[in-house]
N, CA and C atoms as an extended XYZ file, in Angstrom:
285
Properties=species:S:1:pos:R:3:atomname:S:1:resname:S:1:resid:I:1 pbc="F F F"
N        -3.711       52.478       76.084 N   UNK     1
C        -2.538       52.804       76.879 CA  UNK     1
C        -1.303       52.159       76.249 C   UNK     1
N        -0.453       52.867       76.172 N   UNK     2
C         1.305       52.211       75.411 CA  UNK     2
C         1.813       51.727       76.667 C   UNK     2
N         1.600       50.508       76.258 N   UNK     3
C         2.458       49.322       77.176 CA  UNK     3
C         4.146       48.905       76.560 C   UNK     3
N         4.999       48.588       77.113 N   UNK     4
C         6.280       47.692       76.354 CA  UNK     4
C         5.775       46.051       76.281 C   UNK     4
N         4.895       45.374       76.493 N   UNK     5
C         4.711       44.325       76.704 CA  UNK     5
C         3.106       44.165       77.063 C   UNK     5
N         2.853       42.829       75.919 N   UNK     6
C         1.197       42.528       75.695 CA  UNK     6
C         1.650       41.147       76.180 C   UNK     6
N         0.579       40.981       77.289 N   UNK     7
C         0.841       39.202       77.732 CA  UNK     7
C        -0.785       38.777       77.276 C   UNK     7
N        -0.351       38.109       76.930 N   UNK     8
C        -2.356       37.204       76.013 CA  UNK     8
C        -1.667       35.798       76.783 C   UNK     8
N        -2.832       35.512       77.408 N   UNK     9
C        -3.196       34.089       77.609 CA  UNK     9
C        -4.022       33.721       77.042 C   UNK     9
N        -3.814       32.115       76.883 N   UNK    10
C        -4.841       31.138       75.863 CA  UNK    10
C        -6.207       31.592       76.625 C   UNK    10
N        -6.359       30.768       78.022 N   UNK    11
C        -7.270       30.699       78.416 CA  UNK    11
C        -7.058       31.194       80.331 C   UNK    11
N        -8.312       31.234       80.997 N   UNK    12
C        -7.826       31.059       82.023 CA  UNK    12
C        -7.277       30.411       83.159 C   UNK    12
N        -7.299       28.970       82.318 N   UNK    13
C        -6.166       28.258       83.290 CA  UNK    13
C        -4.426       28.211       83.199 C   UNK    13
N        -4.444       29.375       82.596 N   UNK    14
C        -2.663       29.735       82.827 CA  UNK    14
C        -2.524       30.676       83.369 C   UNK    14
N        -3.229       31.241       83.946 N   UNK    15
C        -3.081       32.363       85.222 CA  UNK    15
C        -2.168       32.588       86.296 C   UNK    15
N        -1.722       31.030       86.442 N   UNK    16
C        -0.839       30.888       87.531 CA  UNK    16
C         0.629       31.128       86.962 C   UNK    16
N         0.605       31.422       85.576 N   UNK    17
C         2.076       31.180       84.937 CA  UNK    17
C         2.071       33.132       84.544 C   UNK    17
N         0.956       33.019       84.265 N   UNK    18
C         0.534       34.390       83.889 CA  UNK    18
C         1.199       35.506       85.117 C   UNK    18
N         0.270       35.243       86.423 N   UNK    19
C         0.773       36.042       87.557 CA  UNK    19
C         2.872       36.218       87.445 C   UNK    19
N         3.362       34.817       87.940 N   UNK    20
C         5.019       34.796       87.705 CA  UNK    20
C         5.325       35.836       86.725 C   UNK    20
N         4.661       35.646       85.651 N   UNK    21
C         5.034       36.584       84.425 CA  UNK    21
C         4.818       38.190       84.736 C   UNK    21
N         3.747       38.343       84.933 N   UNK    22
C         3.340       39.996       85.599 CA  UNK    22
C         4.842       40.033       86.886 C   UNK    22
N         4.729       39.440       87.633 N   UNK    23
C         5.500       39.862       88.725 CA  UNK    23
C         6.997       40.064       88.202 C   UNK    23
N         7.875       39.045       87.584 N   UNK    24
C         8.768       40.096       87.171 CA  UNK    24
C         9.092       40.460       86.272 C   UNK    24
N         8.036       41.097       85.167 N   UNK    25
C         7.705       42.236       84.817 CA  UNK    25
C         7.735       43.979       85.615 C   UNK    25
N         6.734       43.144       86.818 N   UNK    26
C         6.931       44.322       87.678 CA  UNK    26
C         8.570       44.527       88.276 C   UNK    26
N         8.856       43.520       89.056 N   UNK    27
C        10.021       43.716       89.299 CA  UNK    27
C        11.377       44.531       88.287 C   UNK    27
N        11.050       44.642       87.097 N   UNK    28
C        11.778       44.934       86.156 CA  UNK    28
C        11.578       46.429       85.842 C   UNK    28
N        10.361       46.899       86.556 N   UNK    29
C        10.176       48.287       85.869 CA  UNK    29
C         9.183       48.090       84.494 C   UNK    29
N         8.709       47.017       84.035 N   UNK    30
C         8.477       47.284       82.513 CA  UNK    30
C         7.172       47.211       82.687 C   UNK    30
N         6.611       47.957       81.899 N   UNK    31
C         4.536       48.153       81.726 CA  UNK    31
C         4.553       46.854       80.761 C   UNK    31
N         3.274       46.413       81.313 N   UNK    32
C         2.659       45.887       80.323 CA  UNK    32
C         0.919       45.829       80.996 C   UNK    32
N         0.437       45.067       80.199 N   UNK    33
C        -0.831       44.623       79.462 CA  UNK    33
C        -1.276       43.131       79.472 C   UNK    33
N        -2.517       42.681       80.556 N   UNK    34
C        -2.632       41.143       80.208 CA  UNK    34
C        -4.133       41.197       79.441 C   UNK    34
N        -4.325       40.244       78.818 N   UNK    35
C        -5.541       39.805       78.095 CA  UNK    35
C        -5.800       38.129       77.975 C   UNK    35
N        -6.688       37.526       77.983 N   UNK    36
C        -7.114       36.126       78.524 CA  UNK    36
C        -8.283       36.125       76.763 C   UNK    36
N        -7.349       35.997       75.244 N   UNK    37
C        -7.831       35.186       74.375 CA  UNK    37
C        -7.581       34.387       73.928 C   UNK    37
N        -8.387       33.532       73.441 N   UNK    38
C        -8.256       32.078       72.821 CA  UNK    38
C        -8.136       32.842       71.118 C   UNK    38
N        -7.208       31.612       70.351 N   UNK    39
C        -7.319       31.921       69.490 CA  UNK    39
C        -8.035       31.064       68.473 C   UNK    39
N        -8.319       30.095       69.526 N   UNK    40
C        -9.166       29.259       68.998 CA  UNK    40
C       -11.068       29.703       68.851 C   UNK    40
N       -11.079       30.079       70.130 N   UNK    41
C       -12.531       30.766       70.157 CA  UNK    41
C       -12.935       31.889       69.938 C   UNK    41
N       -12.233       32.870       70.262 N   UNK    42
C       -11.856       34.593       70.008 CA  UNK    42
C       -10.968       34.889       68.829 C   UNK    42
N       -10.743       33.837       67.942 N   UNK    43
C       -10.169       34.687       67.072 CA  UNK    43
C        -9.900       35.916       65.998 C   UNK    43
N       -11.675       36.072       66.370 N   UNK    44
C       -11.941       37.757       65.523 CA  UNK    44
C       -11.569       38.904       66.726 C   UNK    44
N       -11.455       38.638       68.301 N   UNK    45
C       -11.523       39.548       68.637 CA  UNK    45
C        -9.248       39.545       69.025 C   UNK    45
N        -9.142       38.534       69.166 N   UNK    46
C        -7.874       38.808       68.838 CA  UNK    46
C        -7.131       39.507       67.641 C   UNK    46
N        -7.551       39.160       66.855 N   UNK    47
C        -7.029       39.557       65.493 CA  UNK    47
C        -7.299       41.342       65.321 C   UNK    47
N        -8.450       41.775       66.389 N   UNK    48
C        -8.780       43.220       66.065 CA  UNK    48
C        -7.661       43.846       67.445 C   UNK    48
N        -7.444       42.701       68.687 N   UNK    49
C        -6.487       43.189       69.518 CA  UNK    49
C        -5.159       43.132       69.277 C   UNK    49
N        -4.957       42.588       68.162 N   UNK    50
C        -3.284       42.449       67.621 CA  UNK    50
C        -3.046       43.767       66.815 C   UNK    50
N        -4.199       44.142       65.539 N   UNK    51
C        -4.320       44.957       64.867 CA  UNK    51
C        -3.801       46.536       65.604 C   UNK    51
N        -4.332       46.781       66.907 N   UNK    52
C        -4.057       47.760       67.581 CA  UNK    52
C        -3.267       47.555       68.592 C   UNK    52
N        -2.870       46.921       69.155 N   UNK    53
C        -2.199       47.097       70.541 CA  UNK    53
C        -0.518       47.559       69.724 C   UNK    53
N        -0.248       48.648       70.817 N   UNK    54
C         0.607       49.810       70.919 CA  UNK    54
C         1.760       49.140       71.611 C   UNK    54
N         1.767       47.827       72.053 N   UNK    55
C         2.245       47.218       73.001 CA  UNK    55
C         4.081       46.889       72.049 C   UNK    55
N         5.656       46.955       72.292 N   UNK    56
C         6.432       46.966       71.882 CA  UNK    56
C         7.108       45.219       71.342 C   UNK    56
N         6.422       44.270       72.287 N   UNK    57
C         6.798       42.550       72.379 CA  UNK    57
C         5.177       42.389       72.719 C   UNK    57
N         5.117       40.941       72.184 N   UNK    58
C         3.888       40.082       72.487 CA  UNK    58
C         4.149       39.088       73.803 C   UNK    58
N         3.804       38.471       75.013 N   UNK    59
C         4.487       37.053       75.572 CA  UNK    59
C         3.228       36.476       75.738 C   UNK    59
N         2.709       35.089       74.579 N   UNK    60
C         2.143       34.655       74.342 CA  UNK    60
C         1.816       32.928       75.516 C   UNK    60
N         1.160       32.936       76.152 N   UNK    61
C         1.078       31.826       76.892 CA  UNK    61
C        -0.166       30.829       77.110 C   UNK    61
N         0.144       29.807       76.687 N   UNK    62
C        -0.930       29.087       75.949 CA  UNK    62
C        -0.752       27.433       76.539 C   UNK    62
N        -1.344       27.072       77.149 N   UNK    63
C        -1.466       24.981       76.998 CA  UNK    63
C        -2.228       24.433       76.400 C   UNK    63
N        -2.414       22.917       76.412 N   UNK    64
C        -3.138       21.900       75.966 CA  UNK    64
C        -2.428       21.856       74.392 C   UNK    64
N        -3.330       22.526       73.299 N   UNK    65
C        -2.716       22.567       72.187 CA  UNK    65
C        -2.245       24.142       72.000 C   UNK    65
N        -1.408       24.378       71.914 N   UNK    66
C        -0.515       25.889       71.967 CA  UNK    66
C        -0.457       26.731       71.166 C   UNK    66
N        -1.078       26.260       70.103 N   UNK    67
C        -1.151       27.445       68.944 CA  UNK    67
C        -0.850       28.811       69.363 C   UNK    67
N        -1.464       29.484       70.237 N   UNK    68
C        -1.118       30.796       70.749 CA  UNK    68
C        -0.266       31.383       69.995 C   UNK    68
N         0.885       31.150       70.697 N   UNK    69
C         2.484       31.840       69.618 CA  UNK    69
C         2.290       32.114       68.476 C   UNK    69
N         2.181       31.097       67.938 N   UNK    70
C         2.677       30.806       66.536 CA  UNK    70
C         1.501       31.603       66.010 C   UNK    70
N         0.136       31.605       66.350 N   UNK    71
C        -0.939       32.844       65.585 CA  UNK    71
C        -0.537       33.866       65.875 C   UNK    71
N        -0.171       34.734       67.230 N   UNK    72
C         0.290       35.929       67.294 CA  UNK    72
C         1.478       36.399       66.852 C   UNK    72
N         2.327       35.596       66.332 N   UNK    73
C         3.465       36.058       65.006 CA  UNK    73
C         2.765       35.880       63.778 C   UNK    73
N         2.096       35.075       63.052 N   UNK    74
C         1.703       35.041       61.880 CA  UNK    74
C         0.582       36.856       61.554 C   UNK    74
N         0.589       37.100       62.627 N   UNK    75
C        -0.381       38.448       62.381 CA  UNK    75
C         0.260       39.696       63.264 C   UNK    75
N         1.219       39.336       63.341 N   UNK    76
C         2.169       41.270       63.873 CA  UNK    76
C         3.747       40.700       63.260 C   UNK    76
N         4.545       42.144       63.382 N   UNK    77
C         5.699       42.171       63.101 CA  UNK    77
C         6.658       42.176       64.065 C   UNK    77
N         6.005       42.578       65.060 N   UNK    78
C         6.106       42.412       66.612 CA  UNK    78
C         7.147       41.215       67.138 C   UNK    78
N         8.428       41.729       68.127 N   UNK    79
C         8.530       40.040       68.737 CA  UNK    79
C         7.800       39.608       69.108 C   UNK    79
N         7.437       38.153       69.256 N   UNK    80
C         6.110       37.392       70.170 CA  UNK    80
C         7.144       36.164       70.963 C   UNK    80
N         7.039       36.238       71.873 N   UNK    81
C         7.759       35.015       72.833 CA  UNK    81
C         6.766       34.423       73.658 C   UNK    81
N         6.887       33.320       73.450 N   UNK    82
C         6.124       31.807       73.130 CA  UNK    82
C         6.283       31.463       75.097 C   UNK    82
N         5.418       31.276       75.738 N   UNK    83
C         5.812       30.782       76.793 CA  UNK    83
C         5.443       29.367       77.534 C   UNK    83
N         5.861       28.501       77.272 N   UNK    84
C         5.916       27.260       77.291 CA  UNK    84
C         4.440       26.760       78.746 C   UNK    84
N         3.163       26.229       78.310 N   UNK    85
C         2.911       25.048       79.726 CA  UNK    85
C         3.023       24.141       79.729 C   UNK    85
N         3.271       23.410       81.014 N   UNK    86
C         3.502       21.761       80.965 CA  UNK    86
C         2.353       21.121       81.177 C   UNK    86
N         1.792       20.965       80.025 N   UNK    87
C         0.685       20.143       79.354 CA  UNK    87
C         0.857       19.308       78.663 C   UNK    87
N         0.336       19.352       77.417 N   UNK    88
C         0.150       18.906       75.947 CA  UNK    88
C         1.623       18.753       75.526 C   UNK    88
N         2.701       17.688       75.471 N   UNK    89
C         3.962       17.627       74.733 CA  UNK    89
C         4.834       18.511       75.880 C   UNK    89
N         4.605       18.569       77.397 N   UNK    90
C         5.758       19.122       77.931 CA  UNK    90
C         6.090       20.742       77.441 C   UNK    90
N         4.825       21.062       77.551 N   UNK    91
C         4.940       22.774       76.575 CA  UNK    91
C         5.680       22.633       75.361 C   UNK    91
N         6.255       21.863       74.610 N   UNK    92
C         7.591       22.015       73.632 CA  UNK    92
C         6.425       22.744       72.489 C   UNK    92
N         5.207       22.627       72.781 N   UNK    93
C         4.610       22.518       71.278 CA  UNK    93
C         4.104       24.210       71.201 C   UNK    93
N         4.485       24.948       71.934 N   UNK    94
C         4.346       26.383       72.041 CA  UNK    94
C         5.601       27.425       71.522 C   UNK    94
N         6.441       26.380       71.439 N   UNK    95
C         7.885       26.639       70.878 CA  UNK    95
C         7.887       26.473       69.129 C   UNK    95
């Protein structure tokens, strides 16, 4: 399905940041797409969901150690916006 927006969470304890995010999304009118991979543990099946998703922006949301972002730009051309948890370094390290 062509979404404008792919939301990947690290894991499932950012769900709660995740939901805020869906909602105004919705509020906005804009489709998107959530998915719950690690790129630490899933990283073959991410890498085959980056490869295809039709999706127009990435919003990448990730704690503890945040890598998230920063892998889902190193592998699309895609914007990817980094969405900060207050974990590990005060989220800064997702930035």
């Amino acid at each position: 399905m062509d979404v404008d927006v792919s939301i990947i969470a690290g894991s499932r304890s950012d769900m709660e940041l995740v939901k805020r995010v869906e909602n105004t999304l919705e509020e906005l009118g804009v489709t998107f797409e959530t998915r719950v991979m690690s790129c630490h543990r899933d990283f073959k099946v991410l890498d085959e969901y980056l490869s295809k998703a039709s999706c127009k922006v990435f919003i990448a949301i990730a704690g503890l150690s945040a890598h998230l972002p920063g892998y889902v730009a190193a592998r699309t051309k895609k914007p990817v916006i980094g969405i900060p948890v207050d974990k590990a370094l005060g989220g800064l390290d997702s930035l």
